[in-house]
MIDOSE-1310 file (N, C-alpha, C; in nm, 2 decimals, decimal comma, always signed):
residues 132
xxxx	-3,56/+4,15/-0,11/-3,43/+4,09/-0,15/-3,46/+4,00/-0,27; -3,40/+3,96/-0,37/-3,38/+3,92/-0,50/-3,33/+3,80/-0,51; -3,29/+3,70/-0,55/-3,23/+3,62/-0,53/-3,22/+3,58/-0,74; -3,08/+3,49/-0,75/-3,03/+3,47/-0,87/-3,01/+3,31/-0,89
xxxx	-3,08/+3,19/-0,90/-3,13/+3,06/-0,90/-2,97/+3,06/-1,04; -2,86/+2,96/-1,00/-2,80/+2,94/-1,09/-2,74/+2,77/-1,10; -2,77/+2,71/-1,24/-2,67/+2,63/-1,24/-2,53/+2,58/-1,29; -2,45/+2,52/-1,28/-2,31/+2,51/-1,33/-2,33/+2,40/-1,37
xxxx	-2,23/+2,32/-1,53/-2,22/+2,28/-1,56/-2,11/+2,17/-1,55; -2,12/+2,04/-1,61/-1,99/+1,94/-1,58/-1,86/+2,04/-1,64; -1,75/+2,02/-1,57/-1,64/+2,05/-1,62/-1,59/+2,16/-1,57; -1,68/+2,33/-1,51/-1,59/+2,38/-1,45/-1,57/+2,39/-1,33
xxxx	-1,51/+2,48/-1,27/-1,44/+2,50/-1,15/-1,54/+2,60/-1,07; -1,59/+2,54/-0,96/-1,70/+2,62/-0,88/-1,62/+2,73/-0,84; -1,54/+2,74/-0,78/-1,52/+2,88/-0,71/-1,48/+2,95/-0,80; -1,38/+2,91/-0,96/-1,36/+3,01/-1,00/-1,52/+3,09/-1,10
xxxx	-1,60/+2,95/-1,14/-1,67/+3,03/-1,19/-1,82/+3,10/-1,10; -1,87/+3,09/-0,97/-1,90/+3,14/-0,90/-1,84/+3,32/-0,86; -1,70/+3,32/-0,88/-1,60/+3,43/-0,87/-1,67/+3,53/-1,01; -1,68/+3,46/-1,09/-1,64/+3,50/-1,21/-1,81/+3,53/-1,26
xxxx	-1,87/+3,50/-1,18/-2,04/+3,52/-1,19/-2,06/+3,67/-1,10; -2,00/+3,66/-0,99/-2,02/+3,76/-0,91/-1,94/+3,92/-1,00; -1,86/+3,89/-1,05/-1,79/+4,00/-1,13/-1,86/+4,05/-1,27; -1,94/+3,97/-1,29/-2,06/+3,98/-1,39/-2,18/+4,08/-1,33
xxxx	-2,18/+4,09/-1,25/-2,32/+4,17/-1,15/-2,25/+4,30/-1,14; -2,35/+4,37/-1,15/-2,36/+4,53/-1,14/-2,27/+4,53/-0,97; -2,32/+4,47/-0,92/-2,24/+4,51/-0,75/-2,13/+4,43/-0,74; -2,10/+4,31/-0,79/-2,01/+4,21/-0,76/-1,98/+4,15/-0,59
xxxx	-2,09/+4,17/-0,56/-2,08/+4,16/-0,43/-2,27/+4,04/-0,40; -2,22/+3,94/-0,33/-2,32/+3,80/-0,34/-2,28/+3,75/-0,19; -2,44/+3,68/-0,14/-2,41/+3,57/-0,04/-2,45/+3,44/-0,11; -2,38/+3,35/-0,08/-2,41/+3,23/-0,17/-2,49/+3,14/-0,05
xxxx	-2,63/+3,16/-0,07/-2,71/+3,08/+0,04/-2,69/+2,94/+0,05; -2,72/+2,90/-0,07/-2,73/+2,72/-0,10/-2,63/+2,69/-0,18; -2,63/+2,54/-0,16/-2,55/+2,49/-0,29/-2,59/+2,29/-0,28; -2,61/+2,28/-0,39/-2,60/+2,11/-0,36/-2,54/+2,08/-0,52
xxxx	-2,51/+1,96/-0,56/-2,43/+1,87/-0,69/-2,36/+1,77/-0,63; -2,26/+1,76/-0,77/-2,17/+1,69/-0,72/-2,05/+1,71/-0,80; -1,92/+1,65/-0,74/-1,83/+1,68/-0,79/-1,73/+1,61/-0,82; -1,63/+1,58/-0,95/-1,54/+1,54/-0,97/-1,39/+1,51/-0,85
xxxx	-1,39/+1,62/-0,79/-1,26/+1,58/-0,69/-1,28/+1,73/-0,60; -1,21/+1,73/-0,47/-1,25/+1,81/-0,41/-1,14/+1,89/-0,38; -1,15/+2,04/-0,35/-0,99/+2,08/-0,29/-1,02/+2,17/-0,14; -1,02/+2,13/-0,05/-1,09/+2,19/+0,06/-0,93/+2,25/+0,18
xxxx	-0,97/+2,32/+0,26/-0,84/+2,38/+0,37/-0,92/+2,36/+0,49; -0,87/+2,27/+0,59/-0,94/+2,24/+0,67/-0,90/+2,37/+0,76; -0,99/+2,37/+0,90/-0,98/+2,47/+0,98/-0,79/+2,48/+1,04; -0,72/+2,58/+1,03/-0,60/+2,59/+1,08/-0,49/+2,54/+1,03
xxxx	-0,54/+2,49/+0,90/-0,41/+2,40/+0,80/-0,38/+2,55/+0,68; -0,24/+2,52/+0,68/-0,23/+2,62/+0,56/-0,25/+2,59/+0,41; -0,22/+2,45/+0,40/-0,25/+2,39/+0,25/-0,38/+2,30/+0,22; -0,45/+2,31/+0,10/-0,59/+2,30/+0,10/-0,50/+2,08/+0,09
xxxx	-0,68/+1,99/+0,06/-0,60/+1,89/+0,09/-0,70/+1,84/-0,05; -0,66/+1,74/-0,13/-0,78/+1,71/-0,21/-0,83/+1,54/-0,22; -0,94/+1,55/-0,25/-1,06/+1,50/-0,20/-1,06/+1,38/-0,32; -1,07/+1,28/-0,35/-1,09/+1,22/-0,47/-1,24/+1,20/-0,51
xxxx	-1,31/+1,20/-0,58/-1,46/+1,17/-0,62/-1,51/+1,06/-0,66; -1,61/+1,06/-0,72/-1,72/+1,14/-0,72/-1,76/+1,18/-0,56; -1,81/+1,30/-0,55/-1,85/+1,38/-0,46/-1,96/+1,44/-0,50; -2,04/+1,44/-0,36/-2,20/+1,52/-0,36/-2,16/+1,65/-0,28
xxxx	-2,22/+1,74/-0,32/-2,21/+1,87/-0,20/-2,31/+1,86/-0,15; -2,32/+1,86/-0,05/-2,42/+1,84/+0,10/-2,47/+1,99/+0,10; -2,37/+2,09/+0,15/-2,37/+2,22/+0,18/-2,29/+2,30/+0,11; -2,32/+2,43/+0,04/-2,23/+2,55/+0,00/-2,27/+2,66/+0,01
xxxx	-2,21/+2,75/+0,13/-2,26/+2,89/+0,18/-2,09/+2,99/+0,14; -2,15/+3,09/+0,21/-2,01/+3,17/+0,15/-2,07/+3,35/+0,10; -1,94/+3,42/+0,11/-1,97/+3,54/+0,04/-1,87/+3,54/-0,11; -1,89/+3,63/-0,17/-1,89/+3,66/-0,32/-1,83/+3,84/-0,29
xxxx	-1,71/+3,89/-0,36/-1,68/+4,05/-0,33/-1,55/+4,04/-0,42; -1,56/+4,20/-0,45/-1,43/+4,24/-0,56/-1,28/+4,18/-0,46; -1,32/+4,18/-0,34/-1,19/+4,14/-0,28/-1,15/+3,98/-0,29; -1,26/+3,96/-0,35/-1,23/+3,79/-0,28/-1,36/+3,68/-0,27
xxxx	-1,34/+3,56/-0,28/-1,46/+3,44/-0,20/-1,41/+3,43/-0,10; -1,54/+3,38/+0,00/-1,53/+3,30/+0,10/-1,62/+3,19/+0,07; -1,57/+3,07/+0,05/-1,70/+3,00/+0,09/-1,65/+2,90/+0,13; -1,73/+2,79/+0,22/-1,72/+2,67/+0,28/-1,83/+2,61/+0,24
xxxx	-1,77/+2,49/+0,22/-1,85/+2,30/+0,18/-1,83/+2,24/+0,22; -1,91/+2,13/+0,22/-1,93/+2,02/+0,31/-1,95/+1,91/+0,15; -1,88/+1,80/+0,18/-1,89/+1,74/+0,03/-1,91/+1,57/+0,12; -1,94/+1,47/+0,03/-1,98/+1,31/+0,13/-1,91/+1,23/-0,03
xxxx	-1,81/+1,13/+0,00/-1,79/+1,03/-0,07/-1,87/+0,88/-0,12; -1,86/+0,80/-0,17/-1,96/+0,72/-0,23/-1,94/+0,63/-0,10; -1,88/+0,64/-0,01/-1,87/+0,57/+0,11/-1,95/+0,64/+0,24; -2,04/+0,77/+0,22/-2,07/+0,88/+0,33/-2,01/+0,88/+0,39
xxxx	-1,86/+0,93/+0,43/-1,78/+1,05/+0,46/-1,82/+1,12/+0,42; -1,83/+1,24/+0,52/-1,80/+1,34/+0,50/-1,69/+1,47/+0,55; -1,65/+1,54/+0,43/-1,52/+1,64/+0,47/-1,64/+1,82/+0,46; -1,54/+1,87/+0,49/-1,58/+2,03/+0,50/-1,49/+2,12/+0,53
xxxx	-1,51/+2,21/+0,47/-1,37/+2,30/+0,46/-1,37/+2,42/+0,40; -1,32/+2,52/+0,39/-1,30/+2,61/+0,27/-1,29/+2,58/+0,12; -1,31/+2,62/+0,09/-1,31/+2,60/-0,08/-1,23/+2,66/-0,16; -1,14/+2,57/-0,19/-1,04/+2,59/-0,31/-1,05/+2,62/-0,44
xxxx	-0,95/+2,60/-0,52/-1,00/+2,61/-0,67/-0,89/+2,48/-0,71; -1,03/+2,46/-0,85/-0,99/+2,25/-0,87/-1,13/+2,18/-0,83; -1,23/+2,23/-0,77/-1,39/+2,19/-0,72/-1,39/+2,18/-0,88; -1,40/+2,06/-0,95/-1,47/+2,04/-1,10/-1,61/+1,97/-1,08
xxxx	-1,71/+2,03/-1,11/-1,88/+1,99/-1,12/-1,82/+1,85/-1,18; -1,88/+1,82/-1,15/-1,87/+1,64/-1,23/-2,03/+1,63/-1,28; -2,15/+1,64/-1,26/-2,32/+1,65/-1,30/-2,36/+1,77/-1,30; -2,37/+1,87/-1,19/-2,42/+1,95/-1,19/-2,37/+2,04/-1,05
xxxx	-2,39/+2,20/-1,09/-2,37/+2,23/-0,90/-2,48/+2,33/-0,93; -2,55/+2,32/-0,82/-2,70/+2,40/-0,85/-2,72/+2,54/-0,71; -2,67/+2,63/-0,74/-2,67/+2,75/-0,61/-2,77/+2,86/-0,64; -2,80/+2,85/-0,48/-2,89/+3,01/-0,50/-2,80/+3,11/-0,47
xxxx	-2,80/+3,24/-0,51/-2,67/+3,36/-0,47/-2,82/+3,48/-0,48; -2,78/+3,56/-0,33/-2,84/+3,66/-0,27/-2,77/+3,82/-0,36; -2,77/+3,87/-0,45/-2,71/+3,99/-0,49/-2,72/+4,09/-0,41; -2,62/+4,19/-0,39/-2,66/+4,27/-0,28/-2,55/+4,41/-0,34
xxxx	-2,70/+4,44/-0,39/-2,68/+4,54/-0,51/-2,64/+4,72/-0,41; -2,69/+4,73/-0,28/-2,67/+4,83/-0,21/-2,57/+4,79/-0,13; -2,46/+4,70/-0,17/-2,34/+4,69/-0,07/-2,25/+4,63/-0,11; -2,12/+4,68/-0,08/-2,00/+4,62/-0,11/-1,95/+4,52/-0,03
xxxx	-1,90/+4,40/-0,05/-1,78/+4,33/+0,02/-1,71/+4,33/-0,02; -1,62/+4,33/+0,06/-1,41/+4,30/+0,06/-1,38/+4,27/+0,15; -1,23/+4,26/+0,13/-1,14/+4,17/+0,23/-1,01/+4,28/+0,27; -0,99/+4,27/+0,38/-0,90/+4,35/+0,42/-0,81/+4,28/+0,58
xxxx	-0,73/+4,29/+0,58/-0,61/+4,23/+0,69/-0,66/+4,30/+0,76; -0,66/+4,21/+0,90/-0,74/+4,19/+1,03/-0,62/+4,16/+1,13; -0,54/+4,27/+1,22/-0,48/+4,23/+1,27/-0,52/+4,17/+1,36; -0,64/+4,13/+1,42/-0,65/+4,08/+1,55/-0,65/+3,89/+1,51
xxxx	-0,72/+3,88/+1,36/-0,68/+3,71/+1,32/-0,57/+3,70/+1,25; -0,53/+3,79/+1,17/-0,41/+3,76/+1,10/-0,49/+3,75/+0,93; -0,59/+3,71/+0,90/-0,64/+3,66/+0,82/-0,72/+3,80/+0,75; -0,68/+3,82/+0,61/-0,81/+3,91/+0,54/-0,97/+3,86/+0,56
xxxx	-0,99/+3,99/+0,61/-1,17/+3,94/+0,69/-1,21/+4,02/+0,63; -1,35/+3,98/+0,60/-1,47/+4,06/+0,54/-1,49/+4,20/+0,61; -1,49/+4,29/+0,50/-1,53/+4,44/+0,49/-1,67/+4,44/+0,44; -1,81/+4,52/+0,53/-1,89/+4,54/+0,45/-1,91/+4,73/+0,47
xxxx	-1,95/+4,77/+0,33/-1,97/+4,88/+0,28/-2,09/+4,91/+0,21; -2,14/+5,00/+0,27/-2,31/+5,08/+0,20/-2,26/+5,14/+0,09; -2,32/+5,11/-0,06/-2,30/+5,16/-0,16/-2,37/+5,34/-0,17; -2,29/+5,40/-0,20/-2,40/+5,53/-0,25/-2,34/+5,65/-0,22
């Protein structure tokens, strides 16, 4: 397995450009192992809320895992305020790097992911598919 050592710069938007990295790859299809930085403000959806909530900063990311696919992100963070709080949640878009966000992403060039409605959650769930 291969891995793709990336970092993000002040100013943009993690999930859209993480999104927008993964669509750059021959497979478009990524696990996002790590993640640590920090961030400008946060926009997270807690477990069972329908609207994400936002976070004011500076913020550190503690944790960022997640999948990467033509269908879609998933990913969850764990972010700590300059008071250590910490929140965790899904990950919105509005995550602005404020120093740096530094992720490792697993490419997974012999497989597809997507998202597809799951009647048993209600929720589009991960599809995985063998390329070939």
């Amino acid at each position: 397995m291969s891995f793709l050592p990336v970092r993000l710069p002040p100013g943009v938007d993690l999930r859209r450009a993480l999104d927008d990295l993964a669509a750059a790859q021959a497979s478009a299809s990524a696990f996002v192992v790590a993640g640590i930085g920090s961030l400008v403000e946060a926009r997270l959806r807690y477990a069972g809320e329908a609207a994400e909530t936002r976070i004011e900063g500076p913020l550190e990311i503690l944790s960022l895992s997640g999948t990467l696919g033509a269908g879609g992100s998933h990913l969850h963070m764990a972010v700590s305020d300059a008071a250590g709080r910490v929140y965790g949640g899904h990950v919105g878009r509005g995550n602005v790097v404020r120093t740096t966000a530094e992720v490792l992403l697993a490419p997974l060039p012999d497989w597809s992911l997507g998202r597809a409605h799951d009647p048993a959650t209600g929720f589009a769930e991960l599809v995985v598919r063998r390329r070939g």
